[in-house]
N, C-alpha and C positions, 0 to 999 in steps of 0.2 A: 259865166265863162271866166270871169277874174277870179273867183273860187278856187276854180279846177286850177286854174295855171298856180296859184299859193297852193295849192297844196302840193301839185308836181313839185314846185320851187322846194318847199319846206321835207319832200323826202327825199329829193335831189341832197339836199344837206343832212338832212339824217345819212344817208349813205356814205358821204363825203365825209363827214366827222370819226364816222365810225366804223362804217366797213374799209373803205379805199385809202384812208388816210389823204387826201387831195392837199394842196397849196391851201394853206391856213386863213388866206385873206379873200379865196374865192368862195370858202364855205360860208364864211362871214356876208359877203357880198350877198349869195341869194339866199339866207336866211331873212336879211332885210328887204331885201324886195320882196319876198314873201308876205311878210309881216305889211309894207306899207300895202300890197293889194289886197291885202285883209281888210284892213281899216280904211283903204277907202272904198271898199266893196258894198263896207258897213256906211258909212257916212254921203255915199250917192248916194243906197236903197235899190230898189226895182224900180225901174222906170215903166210906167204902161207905155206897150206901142199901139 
């Protein structure tokens, strides 16, 4: 589920940088939250339920 949402997050900003042109500091913003629920996606792992 943290996955999907980074990568919603990371086209969300693809779009922003490059089609919409959006406020400079919001495309920044969920570029990096993207990027942190990546790595900590990676560094929990899957947890067995």
């Amino acid at each position: 589920m943290l996955l999907t949402i980074a990568v919603i997050l990371f086209i969300l900003w693809l779009l922003g940088a490059f089609a919409f042109h959006v406020g400079g500091g919001l495309i920044h913003i969920l570029l990096v939250i993207a990027i942190i629920v990546v790595i900590w996606n990676f560094i929990a792992g899957r947890r067995a339920v």
